[in-house]
TORFIKOL-724362 format. One line per 3 residues: number of its first residue (from 1); their letters; for each residue z, y, x of C-alpha. Coordinates in nm, 2 decimals, padded with zeros to 4 digits. Example, Ala and Ser with C-alpha at 12.3 -4.5 7.8 and 13.67 -1.06 7.14 Angstrom:
! residues 2
1) as) 00.78:-00.45:01.23  00.71:-00.11:01.37
This chain:
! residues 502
1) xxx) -01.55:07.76:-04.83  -01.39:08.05:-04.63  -01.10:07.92:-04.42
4) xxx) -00.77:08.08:-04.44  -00.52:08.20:-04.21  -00.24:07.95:-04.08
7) xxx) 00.09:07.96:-04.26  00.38:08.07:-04.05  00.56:07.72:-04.03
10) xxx) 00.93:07.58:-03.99  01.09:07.28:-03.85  01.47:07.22:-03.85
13) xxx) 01.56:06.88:-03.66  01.89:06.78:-03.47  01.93:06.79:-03.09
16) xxx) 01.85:06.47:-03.01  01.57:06.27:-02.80  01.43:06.06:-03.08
19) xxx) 01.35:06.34:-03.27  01.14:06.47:-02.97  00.82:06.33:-03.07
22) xxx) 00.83:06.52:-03.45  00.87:06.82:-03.28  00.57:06.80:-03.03
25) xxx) 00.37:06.64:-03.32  00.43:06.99:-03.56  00.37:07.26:-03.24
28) xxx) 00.05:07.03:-03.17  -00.04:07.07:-03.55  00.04:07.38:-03.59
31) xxx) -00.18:07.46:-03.27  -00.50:07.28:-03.46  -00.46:07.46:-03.75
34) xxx) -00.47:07.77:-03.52  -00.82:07.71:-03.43  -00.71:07.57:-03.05
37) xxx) -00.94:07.36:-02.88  -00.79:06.98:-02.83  -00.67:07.05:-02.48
40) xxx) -00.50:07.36:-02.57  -00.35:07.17:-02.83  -00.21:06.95:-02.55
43) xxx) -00.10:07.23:-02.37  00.14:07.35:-02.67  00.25:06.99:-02.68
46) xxx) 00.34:06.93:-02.37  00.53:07.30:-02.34  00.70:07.19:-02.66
49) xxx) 00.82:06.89:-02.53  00.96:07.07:-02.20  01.15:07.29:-02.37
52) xxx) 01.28:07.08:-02.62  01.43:06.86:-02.37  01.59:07.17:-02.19
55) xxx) 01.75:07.24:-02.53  01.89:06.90:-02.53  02.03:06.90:-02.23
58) xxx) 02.23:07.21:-02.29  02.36:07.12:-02.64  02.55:06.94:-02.81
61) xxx) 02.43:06.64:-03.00  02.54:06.76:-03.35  02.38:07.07:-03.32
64) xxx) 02.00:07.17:-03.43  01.73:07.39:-03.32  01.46:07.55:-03.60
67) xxx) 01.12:07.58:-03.44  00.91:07.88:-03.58  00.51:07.86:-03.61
70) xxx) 00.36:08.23:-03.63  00.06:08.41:-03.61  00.05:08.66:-03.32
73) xxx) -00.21:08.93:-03.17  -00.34:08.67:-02.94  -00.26:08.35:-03.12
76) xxx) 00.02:08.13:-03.23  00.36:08.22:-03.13  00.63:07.92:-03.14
79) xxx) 00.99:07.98:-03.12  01.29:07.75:-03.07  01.59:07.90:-03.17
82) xxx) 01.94:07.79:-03.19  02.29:07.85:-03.15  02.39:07.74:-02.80
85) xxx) 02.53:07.93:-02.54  02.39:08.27:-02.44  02.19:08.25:-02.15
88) xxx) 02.15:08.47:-01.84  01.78:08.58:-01.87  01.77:08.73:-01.52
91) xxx) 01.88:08.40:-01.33  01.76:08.12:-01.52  01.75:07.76:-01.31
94) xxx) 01.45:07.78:-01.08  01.28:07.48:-00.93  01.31:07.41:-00.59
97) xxx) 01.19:07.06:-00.49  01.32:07.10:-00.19  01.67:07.07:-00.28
100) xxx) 01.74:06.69:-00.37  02.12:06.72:-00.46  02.02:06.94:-00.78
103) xxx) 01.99:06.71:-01.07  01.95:06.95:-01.34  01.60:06.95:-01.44
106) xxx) 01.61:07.31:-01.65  01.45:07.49:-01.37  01.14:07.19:-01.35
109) xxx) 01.11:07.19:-01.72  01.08:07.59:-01.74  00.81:07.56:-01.45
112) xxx) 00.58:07.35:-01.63  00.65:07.51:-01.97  00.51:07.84:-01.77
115) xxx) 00.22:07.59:-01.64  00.08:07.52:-01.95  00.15:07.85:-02.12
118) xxx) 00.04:08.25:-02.12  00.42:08.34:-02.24  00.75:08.17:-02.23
121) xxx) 01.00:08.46:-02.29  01.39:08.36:-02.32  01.58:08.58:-02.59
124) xxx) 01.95:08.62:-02.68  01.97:08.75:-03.04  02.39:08.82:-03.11
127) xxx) 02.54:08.63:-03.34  02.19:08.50:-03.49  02.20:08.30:-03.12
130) xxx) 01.91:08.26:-02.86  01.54:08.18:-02.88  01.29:08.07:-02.66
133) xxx) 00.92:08.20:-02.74  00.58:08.04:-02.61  00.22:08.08:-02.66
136) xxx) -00.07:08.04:-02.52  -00.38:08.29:-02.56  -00.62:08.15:-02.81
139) xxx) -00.96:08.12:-02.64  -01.27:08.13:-02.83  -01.45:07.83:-02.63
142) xxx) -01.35:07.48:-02.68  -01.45:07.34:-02.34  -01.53:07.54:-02.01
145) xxx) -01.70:07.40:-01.67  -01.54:07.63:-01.39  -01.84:07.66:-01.16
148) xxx) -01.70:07.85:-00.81  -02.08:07.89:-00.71  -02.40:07.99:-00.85
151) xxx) -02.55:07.73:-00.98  -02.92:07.65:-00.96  -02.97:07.62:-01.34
154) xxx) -02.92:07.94:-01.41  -03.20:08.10:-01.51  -03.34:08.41:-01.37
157) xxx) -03.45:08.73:-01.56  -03.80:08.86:-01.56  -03.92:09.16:-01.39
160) xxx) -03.94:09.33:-01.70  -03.54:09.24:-01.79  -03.46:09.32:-01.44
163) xxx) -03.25:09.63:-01.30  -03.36:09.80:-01.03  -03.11:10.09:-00.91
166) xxx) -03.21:10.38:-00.74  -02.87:10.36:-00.57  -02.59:10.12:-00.54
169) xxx) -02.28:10.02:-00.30  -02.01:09.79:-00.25  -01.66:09.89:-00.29
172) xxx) -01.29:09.81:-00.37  -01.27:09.76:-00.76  -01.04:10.00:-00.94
175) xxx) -00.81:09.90:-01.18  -00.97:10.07:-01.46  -01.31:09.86:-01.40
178) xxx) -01.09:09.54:-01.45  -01.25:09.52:-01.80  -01.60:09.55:-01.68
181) xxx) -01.56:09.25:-01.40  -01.51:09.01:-01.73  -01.81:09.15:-01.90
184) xxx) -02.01:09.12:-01.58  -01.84:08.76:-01.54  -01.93:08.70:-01.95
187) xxx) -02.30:08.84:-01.85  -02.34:08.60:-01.57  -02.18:08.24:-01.67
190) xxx) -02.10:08.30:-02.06  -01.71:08.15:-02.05  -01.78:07.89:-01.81
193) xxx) -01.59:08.07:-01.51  -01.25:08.04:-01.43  -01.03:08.16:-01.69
196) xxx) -00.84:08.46:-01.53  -01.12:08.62:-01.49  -01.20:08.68:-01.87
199) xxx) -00.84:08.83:-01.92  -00.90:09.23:-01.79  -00.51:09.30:-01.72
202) xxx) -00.47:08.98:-01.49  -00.76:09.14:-01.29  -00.61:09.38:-01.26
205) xxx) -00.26:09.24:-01.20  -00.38:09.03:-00.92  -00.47:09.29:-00.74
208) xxx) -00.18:09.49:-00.80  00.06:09.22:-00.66  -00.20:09.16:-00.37
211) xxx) -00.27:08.80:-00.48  -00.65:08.93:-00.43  -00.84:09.18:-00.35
214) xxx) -01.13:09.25:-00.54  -01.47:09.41:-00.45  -01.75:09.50:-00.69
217) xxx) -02.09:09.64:-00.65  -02.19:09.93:-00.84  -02.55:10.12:-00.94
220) xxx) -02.49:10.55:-00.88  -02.37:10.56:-01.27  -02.11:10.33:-01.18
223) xxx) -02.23:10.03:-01.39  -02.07:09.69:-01.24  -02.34:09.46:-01.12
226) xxx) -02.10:09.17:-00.94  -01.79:09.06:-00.83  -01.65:08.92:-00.51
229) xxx) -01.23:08.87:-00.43  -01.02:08.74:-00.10  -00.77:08.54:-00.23
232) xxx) -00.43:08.50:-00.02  -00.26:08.18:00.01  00.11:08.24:-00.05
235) xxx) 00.15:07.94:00.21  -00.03:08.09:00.46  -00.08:08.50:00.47
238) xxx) -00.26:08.45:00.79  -00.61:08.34:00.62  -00.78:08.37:00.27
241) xxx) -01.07:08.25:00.04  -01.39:08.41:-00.06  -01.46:08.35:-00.43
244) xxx) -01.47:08.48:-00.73  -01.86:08.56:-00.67  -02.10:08.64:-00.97
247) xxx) -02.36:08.87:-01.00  -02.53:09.01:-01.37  -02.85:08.84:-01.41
250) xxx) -03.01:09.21:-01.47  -02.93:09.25:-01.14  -02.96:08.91:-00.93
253) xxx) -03.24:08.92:-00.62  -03.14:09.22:-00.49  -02.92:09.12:-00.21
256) xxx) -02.55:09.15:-00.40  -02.39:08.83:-00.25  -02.50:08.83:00.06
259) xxx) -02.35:09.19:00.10  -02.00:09.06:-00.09  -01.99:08.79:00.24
262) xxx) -02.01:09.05:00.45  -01.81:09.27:00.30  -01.55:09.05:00.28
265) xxx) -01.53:08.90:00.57  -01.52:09.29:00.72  -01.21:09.34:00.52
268) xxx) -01.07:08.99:00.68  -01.12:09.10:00.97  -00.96:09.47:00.93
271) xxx) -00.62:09.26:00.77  -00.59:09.09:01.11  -00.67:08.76:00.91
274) xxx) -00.75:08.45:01.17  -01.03:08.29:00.95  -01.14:08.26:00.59
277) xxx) -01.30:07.97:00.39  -01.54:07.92:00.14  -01.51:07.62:-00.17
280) xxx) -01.87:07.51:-00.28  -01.91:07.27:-00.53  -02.09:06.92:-00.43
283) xxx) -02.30:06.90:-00.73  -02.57:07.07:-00.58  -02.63:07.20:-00.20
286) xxx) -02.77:07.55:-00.33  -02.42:07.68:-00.32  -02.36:07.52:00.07
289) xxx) -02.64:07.67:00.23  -02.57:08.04:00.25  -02.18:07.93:00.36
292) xxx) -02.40:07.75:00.66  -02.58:07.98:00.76  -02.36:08.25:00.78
295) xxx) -02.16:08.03:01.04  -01.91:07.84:00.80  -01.79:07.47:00.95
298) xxx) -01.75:07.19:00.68  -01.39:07.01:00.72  -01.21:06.91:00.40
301) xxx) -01.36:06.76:00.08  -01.10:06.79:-00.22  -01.23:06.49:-00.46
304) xxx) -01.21:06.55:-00.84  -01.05:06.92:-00.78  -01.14:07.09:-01.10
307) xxx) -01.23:06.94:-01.47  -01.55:06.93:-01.56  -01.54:06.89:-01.96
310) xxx) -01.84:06.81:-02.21  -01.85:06.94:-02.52  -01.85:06.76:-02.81
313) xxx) -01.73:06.44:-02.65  -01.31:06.46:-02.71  -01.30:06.12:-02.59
316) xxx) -01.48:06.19:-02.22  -01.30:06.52:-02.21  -01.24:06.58:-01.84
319) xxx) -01.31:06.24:-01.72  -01.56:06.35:-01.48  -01.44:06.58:-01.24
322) xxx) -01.60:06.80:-00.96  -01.54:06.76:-00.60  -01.53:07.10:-00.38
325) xxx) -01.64:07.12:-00.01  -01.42:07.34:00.18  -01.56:07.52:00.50
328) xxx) -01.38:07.78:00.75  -01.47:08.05:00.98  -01.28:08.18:01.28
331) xxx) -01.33:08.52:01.37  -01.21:08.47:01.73  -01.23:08.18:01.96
334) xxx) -00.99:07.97:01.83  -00.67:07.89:02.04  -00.58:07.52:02.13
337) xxx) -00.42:07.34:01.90  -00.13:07.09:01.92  -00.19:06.77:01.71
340) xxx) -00.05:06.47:01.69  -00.33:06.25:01.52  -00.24:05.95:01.28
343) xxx) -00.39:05.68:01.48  -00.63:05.57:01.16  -00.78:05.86:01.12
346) xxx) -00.79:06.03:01.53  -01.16:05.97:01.59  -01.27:06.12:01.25
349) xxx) -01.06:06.44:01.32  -01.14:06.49:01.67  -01.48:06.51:01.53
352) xxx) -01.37:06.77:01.27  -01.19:06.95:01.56  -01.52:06.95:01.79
355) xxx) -01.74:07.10:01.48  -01.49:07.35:01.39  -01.51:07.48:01.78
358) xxx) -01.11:07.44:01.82  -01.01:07.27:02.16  -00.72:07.06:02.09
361) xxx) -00.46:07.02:02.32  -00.33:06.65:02.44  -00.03:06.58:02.33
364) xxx) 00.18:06.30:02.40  00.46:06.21:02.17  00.77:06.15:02.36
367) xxx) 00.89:05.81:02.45  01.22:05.83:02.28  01.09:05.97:01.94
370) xxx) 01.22:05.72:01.67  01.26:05.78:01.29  01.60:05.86:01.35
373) xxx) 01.54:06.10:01.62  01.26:06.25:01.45  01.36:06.27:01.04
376) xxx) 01.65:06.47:01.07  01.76:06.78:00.90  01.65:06.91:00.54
379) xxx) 01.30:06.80:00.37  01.09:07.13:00.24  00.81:07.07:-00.02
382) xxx) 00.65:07.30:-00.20  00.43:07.25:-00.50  00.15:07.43:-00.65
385) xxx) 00.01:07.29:-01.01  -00.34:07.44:-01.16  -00.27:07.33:-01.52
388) xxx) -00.62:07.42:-01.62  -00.80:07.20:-01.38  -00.49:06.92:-01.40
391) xxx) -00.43:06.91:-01.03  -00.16:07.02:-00.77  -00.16:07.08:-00.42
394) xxx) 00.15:06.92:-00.23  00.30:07.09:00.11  00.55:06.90:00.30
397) xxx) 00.62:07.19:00.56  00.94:07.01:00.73  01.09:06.67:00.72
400) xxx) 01.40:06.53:00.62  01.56:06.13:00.58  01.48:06.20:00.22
403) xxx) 01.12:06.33:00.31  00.93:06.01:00.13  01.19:05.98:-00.14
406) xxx) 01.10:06.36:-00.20  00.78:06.29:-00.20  00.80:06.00:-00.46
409) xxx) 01.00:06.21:-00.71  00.73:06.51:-00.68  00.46:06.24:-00.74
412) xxx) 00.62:06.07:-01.04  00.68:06.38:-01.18  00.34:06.54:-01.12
415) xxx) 00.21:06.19:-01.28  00.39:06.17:-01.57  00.31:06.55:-01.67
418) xxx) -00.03:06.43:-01.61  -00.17:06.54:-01.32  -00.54:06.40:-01.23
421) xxx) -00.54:06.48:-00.86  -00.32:06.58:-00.61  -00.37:06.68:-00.26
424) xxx) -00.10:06.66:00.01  -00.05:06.86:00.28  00.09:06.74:00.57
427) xxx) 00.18:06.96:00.92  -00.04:06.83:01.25  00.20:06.98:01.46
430) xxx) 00.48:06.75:01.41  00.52:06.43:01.53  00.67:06.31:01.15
433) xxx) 00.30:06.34:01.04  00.20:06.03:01.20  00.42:05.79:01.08
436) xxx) 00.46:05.99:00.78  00.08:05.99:00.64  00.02:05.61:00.67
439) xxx) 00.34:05.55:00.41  00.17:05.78:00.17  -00.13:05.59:00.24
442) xxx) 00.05:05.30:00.14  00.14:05.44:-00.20  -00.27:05.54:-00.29
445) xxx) -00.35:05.84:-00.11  -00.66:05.87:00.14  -00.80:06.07:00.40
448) xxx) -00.94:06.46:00.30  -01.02:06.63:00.59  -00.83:06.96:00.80
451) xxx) -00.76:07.26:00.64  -00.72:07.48:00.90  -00.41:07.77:00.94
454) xxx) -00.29:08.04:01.14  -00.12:08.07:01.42  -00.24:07.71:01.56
457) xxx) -00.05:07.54:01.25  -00.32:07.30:01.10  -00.27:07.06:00.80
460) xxx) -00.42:06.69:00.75  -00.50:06.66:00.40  -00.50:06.35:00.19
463) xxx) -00.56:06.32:-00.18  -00.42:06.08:-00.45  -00.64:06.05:-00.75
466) xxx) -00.49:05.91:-01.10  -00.71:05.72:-01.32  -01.03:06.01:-01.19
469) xxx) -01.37:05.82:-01.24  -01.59:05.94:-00.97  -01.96:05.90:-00.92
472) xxx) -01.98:05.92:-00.48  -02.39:05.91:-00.58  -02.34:06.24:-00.71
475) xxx) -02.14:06.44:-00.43  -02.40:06.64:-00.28  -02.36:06.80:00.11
478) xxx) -02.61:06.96:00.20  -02.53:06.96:00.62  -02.53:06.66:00.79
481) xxx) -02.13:06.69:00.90  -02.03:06.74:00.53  -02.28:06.38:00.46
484) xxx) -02.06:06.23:00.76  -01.68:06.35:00.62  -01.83:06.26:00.28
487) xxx) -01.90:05.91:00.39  -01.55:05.90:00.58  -01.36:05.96:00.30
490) xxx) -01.50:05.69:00.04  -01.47:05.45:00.29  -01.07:05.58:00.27
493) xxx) -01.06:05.57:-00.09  -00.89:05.22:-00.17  -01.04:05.24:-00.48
496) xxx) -01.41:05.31:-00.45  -01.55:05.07:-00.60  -01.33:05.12:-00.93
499) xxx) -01.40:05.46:-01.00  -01.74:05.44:-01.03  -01.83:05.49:-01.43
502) x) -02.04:05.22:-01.59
């Protein structure tokens, strides 16, 4: 039988908490009969539930808010409205973690509703009141696995299937050619790349705002063959990332990636950038091995950083999760650095330090450092969430009295909104790291490795994974440094022996 469209829906209920879970129940229903795949369905739920809240908090309890199901271009539209207060659209509540005396959540709540969602759009209508509208583009597969590397399995065309070019160059992408990135990206993986790249006007949008900056490589009749981007960190404009790699099969063997590395890094190195690093997947070494050779150092392993779904299993859905091995490269000799080493963990890093090629300079702390000499002034935190993938990245760039209480609200928080795995970032160069890292290691989180910054500023990285199952068989480094960290970090992991599946 030929299924019909979805019925716009409505839902009129009081402001008030008990009636939250009717409200999160009809969005998630409505999102199922939209055709979205169970975690999108979560997503809407979860956004729902965020924004009710915020309603609640702003109301009055006798008042009531009518939430709208509708079909839109790119999928189901919901809409809160009511008849509170008009808002100011241009300054809504923003969250800054940073700032412990704010107790009003609004700003939090409108930062995850954001996470989960393509839209959320705020909307005073006159006398008919205000309305809040979210949605999230409907995607036509139900599960993905966001591969950053090629992987071995892929199989490769015939002679006869492949393209040879008489001509063909590498070259910054123009924004028109946005739309043929995500058909090269379809060509190459299908819809199991990461999601932005499918969506032609956050290509180009990306590179607009200089988030990336894309290169493609094109035959002489300007057809796209591949795809390469440097990423820059917002924490750190001083280095970036290589990814976003593919290449159409039609077109694979004739040197495209290796020329994207250099390319690249050339374009690094023209932005004045002090290094760049590379993520390879640990589920195979294929991936690692061109990173190697082309002078990359191994010296972080993020555990259980990105989902890895199964389809057809809604039960196991994410439950097994990928690890990614992060290597850098320094384009200069490296100036000396200025740690002050956790105790635990100083032999492992000096080793990381000595493979990276970065002298480290001794440093004493001073005899009359105490916690009340040294946690003084404000606490800054900033957080990063990747709701996709379900984890979030944690950077504690200055410490306050309030630094571990800060930290404990951010991880509750990220918890209950269910975050799988979180990775803190902590400053070497400060003396607070020291004391600092061995109470977060008291509350579950473990040794990571360096991640490396400009200007001499380095980071020790630990990681906090919630309820991850983790097979450590299956983590796969191919250089004998990256088998070394591996080993170092499960014998940190205070739960190794529970997250083994089976």
């Amino acid at each position: 039988m030929k299924s019909k469209e979805p019925c716009p829906c409505t839902l009129t209920v009081p402001f008030r908490e008990d009636w939250m879970e009717t409200v999160s129940f009809f969005v998630r229903q409505g999102a199922r009969s939209w055709g979205y795949s169970s975690k999108e369905q979560s997503y809407y739920e979860l956004a729902a539930e965020e924004i009710f809240g915020g309603l609640i908090e702003g109301n009055e309890p006798e008042g009531v808010v009518t939430v709208l199901l509708q079909d839109a271009p790119l999928g189901m539209a919901v809409l809160f409205r009511d008849k509170g207060a008009p808002v100011d659209i241009h300054a809504l509540p923003e969250y800054r973690p940073e700032n412990p005396e704010e107790e009003d959540f609004r700003g939090l709540r409108i930062f995850l509703a954001r996470s989960f969602m393509d839209e959320v759009a705020f909307e005073n209508r006159g006398i008919q009141g205000r309305e809040v509208r979210i949605m999230r583009y409907r995607s036509s597969r139900e599960e993905t696995v966001p591969f950053r590397e090629a992987s071995p399995d892929v199989s490769e065309p015939s002679e006869r299937e492949r393209n040879v070019p008489e001509t063909w160059e590498i070259r910054p992408m123009r924004s028109e050619e946005a739309l043929g990135v995500s058909r090269c990206a379809w060509a190459a993986y299908g819809y199991s790349y990461c999601e932005h790249i499918y969506y032609p006007e956050r290509v180009a949008e990306l590179n607009l705002r200089g988030a990336v900056r894309s290169f493609v490589a094109v035959t002489g009749e300007g057809e796209i063959m591949g795809h390469a981007w440097l990423s820059f960190l917002p924490t750190d404009p001083g280095i970036a990332e290589m990814g976003g790699a593919f290449v159409d099969p039609r077109y694979r063997g004739l040197g495209c990636l290796g020329g994207f590395s250099r390319v690249l890094q050339e374009e690094a190195r023209k932005s004045d950038l002090e290094g760049v690093f590379v993520e390879s997947v640990t589920a195979h070494v294929y991936s690692q091995k061109p990173v190697h050779q082309d002078g990359f150092r191994d010296c972080l392993l993020l555990l259980g950083k990105v989902s890895r779904t199964r389809f057809r299993e809604i039960d196991e859905e994410e439950r097994q999760r990928l690890s990614l091995l992060v290597s850098f490269r320094f384009f200069h000799a490296p100036s000396p650095r200025r740690c002050v080493f956790p105790p635990r963990h100083e032999e492992m890093l000096r080793q990381i330090y000595a493979h990276l090629g970065t002298p480290v300079e001794e440093y004493e702390p001073s005899g009359e450092s105490s916690e009340k000499t040294l946690f003084q002034g404000r606490t800054e935190l900033q957080v990063t969430a990747d709701m996709q993938h379900r984890s979030a990245d944690i950077w504690l760039r200055s410490y306050g009295k309030d630094a571990e209480e800060e930290l404990r609200r951010v991880f509750r928080g990220l918890c209950y909104e269910g975050i799988a795995s979180m990775y803190l970032y902590l400053p070497l160069e400060k003396e607070e790291t020291a004391p600092f890292s061995s109470r977060a290691e008291e509350r579950g989180f473990f040794f990571a490795g360096v991640m490396p910054g400009s200007t001499g500023k380095d980071w020790l990285v630990l990681q906090y994974l919630h309820d991850v199952l983790l097979d450590y068989h299956a983590i796969q480094c191919g250089d004998s440094f990256g088998q070394a960290l591996l080993a170092y970090v499960r014998s940190m992991d205070p739960e190794r022996d529970l997250r083994q599946k089976g």
